[in-house]
DRENBA-706662 format. One record per residue (C-alpha): residue in three letters; x, y negated, z. Coordinates in steps of 0.2 Angstrom, whole numbers, plus 5000, padded with zeros to 4 digits. Example, Ala and Ser with C-alpha at 12.3 -4.5 7.8 and 13.67 -1.06 7.14 Angstrom:
DRENBA-706662
ALA506250225039/SER506850055036/
end
This chain:
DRENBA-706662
UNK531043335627/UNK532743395637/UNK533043525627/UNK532643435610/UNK533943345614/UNK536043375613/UNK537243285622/UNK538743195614/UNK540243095621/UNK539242975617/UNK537642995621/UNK536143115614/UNK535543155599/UNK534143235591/UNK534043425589/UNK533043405573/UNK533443315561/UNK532643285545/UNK533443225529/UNK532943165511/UNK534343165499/UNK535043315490/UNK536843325499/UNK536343385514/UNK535443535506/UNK537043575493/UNK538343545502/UNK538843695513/UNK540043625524/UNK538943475529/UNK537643595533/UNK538743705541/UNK539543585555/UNK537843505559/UNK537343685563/UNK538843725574/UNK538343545583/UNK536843615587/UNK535643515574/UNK534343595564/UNK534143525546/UNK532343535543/UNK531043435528/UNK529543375529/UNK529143235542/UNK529743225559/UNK529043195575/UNK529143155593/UNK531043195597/UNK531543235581/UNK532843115570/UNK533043065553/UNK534843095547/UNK535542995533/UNK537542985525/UNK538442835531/UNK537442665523/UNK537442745506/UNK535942675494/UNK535242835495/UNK535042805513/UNK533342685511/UNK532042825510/UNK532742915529/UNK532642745534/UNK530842715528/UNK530142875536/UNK531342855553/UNK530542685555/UNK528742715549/UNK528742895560/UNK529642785578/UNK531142905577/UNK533042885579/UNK534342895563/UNK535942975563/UNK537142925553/UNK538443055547/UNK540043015540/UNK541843065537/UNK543343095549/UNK544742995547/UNK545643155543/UNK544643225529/UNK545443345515/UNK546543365503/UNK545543255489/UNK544243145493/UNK542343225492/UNK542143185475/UNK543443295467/UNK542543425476/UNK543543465494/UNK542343495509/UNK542743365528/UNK543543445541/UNK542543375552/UNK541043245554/UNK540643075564/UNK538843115567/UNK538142955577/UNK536742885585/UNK537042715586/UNK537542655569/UNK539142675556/UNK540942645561/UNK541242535547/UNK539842415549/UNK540342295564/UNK538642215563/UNK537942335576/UNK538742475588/UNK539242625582/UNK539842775595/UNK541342745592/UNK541442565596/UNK540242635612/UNK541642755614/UNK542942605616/UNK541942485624/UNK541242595638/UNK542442755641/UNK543742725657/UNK545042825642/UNK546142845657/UNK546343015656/UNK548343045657/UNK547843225647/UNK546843145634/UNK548143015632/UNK549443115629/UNK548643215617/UNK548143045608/UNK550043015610/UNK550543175602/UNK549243185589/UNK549743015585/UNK551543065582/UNK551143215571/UNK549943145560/UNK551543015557/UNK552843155556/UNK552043285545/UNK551143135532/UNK549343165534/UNK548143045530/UNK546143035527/UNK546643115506/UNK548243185508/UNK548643195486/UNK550143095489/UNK551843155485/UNK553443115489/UNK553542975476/UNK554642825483/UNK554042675490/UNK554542505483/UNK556042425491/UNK555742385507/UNK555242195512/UNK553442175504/UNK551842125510/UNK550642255509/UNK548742235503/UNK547642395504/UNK546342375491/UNK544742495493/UNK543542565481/UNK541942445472/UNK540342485478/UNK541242525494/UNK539642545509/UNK541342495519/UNK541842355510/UNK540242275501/UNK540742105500/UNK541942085484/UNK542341905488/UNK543541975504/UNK544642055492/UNK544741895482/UNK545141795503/UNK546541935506/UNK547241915492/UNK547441725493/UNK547741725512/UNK549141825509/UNK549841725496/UNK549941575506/UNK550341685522/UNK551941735512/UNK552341615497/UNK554041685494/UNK553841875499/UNK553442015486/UNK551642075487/UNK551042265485/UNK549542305484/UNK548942485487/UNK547742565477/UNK546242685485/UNK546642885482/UNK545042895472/UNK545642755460/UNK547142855457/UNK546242995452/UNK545142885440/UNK543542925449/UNK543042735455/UNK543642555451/UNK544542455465/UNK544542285466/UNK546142215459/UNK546742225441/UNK547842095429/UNK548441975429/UNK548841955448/UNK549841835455/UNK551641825454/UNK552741925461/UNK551242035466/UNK550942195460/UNK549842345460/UNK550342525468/UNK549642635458/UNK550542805462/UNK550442945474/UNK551442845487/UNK551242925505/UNK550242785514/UNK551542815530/UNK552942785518/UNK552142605512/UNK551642555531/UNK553642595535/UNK554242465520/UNK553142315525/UNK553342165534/UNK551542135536/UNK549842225529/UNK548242145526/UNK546542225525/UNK544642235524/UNK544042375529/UNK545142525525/UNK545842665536/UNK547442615530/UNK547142475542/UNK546842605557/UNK548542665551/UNK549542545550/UNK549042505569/UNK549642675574/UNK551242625565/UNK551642475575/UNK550842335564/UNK549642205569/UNK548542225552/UNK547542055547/UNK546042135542/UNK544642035533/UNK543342155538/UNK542342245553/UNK542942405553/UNK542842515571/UNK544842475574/UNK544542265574/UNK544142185590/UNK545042285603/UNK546842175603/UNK547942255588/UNK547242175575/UNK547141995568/UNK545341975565/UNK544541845550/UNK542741915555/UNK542841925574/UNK541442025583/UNK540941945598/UNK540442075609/UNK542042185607/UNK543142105622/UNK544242245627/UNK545842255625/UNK546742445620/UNK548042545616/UNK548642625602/UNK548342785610/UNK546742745619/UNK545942665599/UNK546642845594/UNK545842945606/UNK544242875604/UNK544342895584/UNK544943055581/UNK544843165598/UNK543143095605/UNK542043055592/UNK542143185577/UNK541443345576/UNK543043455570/UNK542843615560/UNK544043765558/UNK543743845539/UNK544343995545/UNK543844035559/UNK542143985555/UNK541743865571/UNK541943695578/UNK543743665586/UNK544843545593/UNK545543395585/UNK547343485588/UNK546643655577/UNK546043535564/UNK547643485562/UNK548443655562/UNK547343675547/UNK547543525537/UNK549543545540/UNK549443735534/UNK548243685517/UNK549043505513/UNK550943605514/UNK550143735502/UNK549943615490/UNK551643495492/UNK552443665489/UNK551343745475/UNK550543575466/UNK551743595450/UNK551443775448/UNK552643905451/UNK553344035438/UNK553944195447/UNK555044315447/UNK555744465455/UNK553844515460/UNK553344695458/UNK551644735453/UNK550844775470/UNK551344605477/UNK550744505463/UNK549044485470/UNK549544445485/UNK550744335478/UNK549444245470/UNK548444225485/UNK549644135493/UNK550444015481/UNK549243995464/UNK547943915473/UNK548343725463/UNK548643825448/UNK548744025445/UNK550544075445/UNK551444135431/UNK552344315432/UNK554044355421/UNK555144475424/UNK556444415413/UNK557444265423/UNK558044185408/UNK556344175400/UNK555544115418/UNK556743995418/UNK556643925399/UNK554443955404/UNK554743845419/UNK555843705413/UNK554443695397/UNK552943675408/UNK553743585426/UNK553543725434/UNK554643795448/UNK555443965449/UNK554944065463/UNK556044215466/UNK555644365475/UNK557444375489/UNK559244415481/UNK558444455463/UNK559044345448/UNK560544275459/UNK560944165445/UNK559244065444/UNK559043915456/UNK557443895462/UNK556243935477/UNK556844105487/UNK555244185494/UNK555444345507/UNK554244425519/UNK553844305535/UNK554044355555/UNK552244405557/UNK552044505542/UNK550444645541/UNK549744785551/UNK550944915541/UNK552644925532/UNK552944845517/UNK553444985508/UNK551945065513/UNK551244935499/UNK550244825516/UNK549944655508/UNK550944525518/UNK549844375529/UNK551444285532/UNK552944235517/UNK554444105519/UNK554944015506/UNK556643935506/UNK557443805495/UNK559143795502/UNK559643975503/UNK559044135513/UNK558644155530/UNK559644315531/UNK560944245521/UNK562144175535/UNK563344135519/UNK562543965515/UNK561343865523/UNK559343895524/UNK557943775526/UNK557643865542/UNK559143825549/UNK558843645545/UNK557343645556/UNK558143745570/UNK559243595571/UNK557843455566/UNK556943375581/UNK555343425584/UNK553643305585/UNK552843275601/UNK551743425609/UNK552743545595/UNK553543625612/UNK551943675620/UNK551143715605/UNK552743865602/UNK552743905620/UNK550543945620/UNK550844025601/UNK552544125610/UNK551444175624/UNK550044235614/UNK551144345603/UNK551944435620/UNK550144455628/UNK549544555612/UNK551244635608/UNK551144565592/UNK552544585582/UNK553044575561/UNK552244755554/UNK551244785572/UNK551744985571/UNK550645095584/UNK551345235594/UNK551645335610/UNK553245275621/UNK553945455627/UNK554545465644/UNK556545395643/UNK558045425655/UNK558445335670/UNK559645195671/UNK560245055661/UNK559145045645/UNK559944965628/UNK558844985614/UNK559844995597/UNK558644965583/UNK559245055568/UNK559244965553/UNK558645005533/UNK560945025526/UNK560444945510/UNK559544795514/UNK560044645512/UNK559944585528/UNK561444695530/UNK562344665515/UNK562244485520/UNK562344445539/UNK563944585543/UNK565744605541/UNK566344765551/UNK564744855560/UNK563744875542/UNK562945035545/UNK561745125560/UNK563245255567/UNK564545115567/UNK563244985577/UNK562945155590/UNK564645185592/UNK565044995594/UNK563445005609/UNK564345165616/UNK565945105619/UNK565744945626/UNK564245005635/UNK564845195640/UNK563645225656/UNK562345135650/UNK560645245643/UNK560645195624/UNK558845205616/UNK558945225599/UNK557545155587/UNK557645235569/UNK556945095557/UNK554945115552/UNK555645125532/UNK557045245535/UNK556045375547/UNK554445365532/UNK555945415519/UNK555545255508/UNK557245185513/UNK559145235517/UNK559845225534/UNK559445395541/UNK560945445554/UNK561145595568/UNK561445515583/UNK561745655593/UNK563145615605/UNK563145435604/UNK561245395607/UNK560445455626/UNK558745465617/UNK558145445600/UNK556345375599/UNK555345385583/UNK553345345579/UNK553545235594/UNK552845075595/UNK554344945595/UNK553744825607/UNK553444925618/UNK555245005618/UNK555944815621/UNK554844825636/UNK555544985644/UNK557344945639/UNK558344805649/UNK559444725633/UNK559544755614/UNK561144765602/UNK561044735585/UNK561544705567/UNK560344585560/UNK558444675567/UNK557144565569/UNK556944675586/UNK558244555592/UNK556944395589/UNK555644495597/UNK556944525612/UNK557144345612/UNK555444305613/UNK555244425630/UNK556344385637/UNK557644515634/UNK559644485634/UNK560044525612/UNK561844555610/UNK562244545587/UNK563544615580/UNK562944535563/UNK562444365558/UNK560344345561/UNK559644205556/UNK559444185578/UNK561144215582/UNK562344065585/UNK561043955594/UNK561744005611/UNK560244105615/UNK561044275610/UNK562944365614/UNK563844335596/UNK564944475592/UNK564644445575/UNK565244295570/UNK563844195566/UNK564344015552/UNK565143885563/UNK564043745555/UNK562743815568/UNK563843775582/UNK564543605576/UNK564343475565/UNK565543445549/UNK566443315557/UNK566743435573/UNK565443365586/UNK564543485594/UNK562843515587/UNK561143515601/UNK560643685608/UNK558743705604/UNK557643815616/UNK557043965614/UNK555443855612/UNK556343755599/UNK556743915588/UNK554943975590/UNK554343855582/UNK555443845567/UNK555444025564/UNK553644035566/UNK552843885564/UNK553643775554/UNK554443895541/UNK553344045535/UNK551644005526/UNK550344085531/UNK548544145524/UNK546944205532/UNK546344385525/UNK544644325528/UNK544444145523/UNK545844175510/UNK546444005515/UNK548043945521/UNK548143945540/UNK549143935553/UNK550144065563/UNK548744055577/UNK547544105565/UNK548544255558/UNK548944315576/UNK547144325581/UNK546944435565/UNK548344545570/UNK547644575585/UNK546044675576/UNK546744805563/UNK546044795546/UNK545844975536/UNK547144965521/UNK546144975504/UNK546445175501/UNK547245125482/UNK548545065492/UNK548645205503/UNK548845325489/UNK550145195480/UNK551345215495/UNK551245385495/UNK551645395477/UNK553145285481/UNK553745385494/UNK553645555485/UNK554845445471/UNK556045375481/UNK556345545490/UNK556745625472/UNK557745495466/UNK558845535480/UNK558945705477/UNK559645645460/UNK560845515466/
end
């Protein structure tokens, strides 16, 4: 019987489970997640040991519960996280995760449920599982995630209402209509003079169920009907009143003491004013102990990509990487700039809500994308004139060069300027410069760390590291002359023999290594130099990390060797303007815009860590997308990829070639 059997934080549950409705035989993801847990999905009729496993208390529930009673075996209820998806299940986007419980539902306070065993029972002492509530609780808030997460960043009303949550009919959460009708009235009399919101359910907004409130309401009452963030709602009120909607659970974790009408698993536990009591929950919680119960204990988390059940803190790495995807790409994008061997690419990162539109003609992009609310999406520095989104290669690009036509797994996009552009402002510097949720730290240190241990860095060249002279090392990473990079983020030191002989003089015992760029030494690009005299040794086909390695300090331009320095903890000396210079992490002989340094009023502006600058150049400012899911996904999940080389698709091979043999006869001709 022990091994029929699989342990749960709270409690066992049946191996074998058998089910009689038609979801749990289509729906992949369901069937996938109870798999990882260790349950097999079986027909027929189950015996001794076996379970019956039924969705939530759905009507179509009545037949699992006939056979589980008639054949003496357990039910397991299976529901959603409170952290779902991007739509709700009936547009068609698969949980992220499952409750899969022994005991009951979580909604229905007329019996337990594991999660109210969970809170009732658990010492939820743990200082590392309460941090981690802590933390999780503060990033849900600070990056807007909710169960659905369609909402937009339309306004709230004016601040100063009472909020009313209204849920879906039929609701199995919410079945008596009549408690709609009390909260409504309640709050009326609760608030006689105070305006009164009332929120409707995602699915409503989409036009897929009927909530419970309509005209005429009461005065001064009225209904919220758009895409409002729910966080952005819960910020606004002076008090919220609900039934049984997660929105309750929220607005709990954002400091209110909801008046909920209902039984759901948050009432009962001391943050709540409860109409419905439930008599044998007598504990009274935290904020973070209700949390860790809910979303770190209980669920059964899935990672999409990596095709396995995870953490709570990975399922958030995902929903944060797909819900970002669609803020950005959810009105379209018309793109420019793009050359035909990125489009695909392209399109696999950004057309996902809708398939992108390519033009190379700016003004006709631009006419095209004021016709159908579309945004521009420019590839870099082309079509200068246009205002729009500004997309370029990300830090933790491919396994190969770009110009050798390597599809890229990482892109930034940047509404403000360019990252490289040190000339105005770039979205990544405003999050160099924002402060960071709680755990973000840690999260860029393990990510910082992991890079370093697999040597990881944007195109991941291979090579053998030739023996190199005694002494001093400075590695000097020549640069591509005519990018723009350089045309950009420099003033006097703009080309690869002016930086050497900058490195020699102030440096004239020292051993200078000398990196030709991957572009330049394939012929693609310009930049090639004789450094005969200047450099001690000139290192070519070698492999980049491991040159920072043997060297003791790096000068540079712009090179994103000098971010790579900085992440092993190698002293970078610029003699341009990189988008990591001016932070106070780097020697600045370059200049680099004062704005990084103080404020407009002449304050001085925090220093972030190197931490701190990990995490915005890597986390929170690239997109990412997984070459085997074809999902967005976060950095963690394109390092492990990284770290197993992929065969480029020989077309692409041969495309490269082709390019190269092109751009070494246009220079003949130039």
């Amino acid at each position: 019987m022990a091994d029929e059997l699989i342990e749960t934080a709270a409690g066992p549950l049946p191996r074998r489970l058998f089910f009689y409705s038609g979801g749990f035989l289509w729906q992949r993801r369901l069937r996938r997640i109870l798999g990882l847990a260790g349950h097999e999905l079986r027909l027929g009729l189950p015996g001794p040991g076996d379970g019956v496993v039924v969705w939530g208390n759905s009507p179509r529930t009545a037949r699992g519960l006939a056979v589980a009673a008639r054949r003496g075996v357990p039910v397991v209820r299976v529901e959603d996280t409170f952290l779902r998806s991007l739509r709700p299940g009936r547009s068609g986007d698969a949980p992220i995760g499952l409750l899969i419980d022994g005991r009951g539902v979580h909604f229905d306070g007329s019996a337990p449920s594991d999660i109210e065993h969970i809170l009732a029972t658990h010492p939820l002492d743990d200082s590392n599982l309460l941090l981690r509530a802590r933390q999780g609780i503060d990033r849900i808030r600070s990056l807007d995630l909710s169960k659905y997460n369609i909402h937009t960043d339309t306004p709230p009303p004016a601040p100063g209402y009472v909020l009313l949550v209204d849920q879906v009919r039929g609701d199995a959460s919410a079945p008596d209509p009549a408690a709609f009708a009390a909260m409504l009235a309640q709050a009326v009399e609760d608030h006689p003079a105070a305006r009164l919101v009332i929120k409707c359910h995602p699915e409503t907004l989409l036009g897929l169920r009927k909530g419970h409130f309509a005209a005429p309401l009461p005065p001064n009452t009225s209904l919220c009907a758009d895409p409002v963030s729910p966080w952005a709602l819960l910020e606004g009120a002076i008090a919220v009143y609900t039934v049984s909607s997660q929105m309750g659970f929220e607005a709990v974790l954002a400091g209110h003491r909801p008046k909920v009408f209902g039984q759901p698993f948050y009432a009962g536990w001391g943050l709540t004013d409860d109409q419905s009591p439930i008599p044998r929950r007598r504990r009274n919680l935290t904020r973070a102990q209700l949390f860790a119960a809910a979303m770190i204990l209980a669920p059964r988390w899935y990672d999409p990509c990596r095709d396995s059940l995870c953490s709570f803190e990975q399922a958030l790495d995902q929903m944060e990487a797909e819900v970002r995807a669609f803020r950005q790409d959810r009105a379209g994008h018309v793109a420019v700039g793009m050359r035909l061997w990125k489009r695909g690419p392209m399109q696999a990162m950004f057309g996902r809500s809708k398939p992108l539109i390519f033009q190379n003609n700016p003004t006709k992009a631009q006419a095209l994308a004021a016709r159908k609310g579309r945004n521009l999406l420019i590839w870099g520095d082309k079509a200068p004139d246009l205002a729009g989104l500004r997309v370029e290669d990300g830090f933790l690009r491919s396994r190969g060069l770009g110009a050798e036509l390597v599809p890229p797994l990482s892109l930034v996009v940047d509404d403000l300027g360019l990252y490289y552009d040190p000339a105005r402002e770039s979205r990544l510097e405003r999050l160099i410069l924002s402060p960071l949720p709680a755990g973000s730290l840690a999260r860029a240190e393990r990510l910082r760390q992991r890079i370093v241990a697999l040597g990881l860095s944007k195109y991941n060249l291979t090579g053998d590291l030739p023996d190199l002279p005694q002494g001093h090392r400075i590695l000097v990473p020549g640069q591509v002359e005519d990018d723009a990079s350089i045309r950009c983020g420099t003033t006097e030191i703009r080309t690869n023999l002016d930086l050497l002989r900058a490195a020699r003089a102030a440096n004239p015992s020292a051993v200078l290594v000398y990196k030709p760029h991957p572009d330049v030494e394939s012929g693609l690009r310009p930049g090639a130099i004789d450094a005969s005299g200047l450099a001690d040794a000139v290192i070519t086909a070698a492999d980049p990390i491991a040159l920072i390695l043997a060297c003791d300090e790096v000068w540079t331009m712009t090179s994103l060797l000098g971010f790579e320095a900085l992440l092993r903890g190698k002293p970078v000396t610029t003699l341009g303007a990189p988008f990591y210079a001016g932070w106070g992490l780097t020697r600045d002989l370059g200049n680099p815009p004062l704005r990084r340094k103080q404020a407009p009023d002449g304050h001085p502006l925090p220093r972030p860590t190197l931490d701190h600058l990990t995490h915005a150049v890597l986390i929170g400012y690239p997109r990412y997308v997984d070459p085997v899911s074809r999902r967005p996904c976060p950095p963690e999940v394109v390092v492990e990829r990284l770290a197993t080389p992929v065969p480029q698709p020989r077309r692409l091979r041969l495309l490269a070639k082709a390019q190269g043999a092109l751009a070494g006869w246009a220079h003949l001709w130039r």
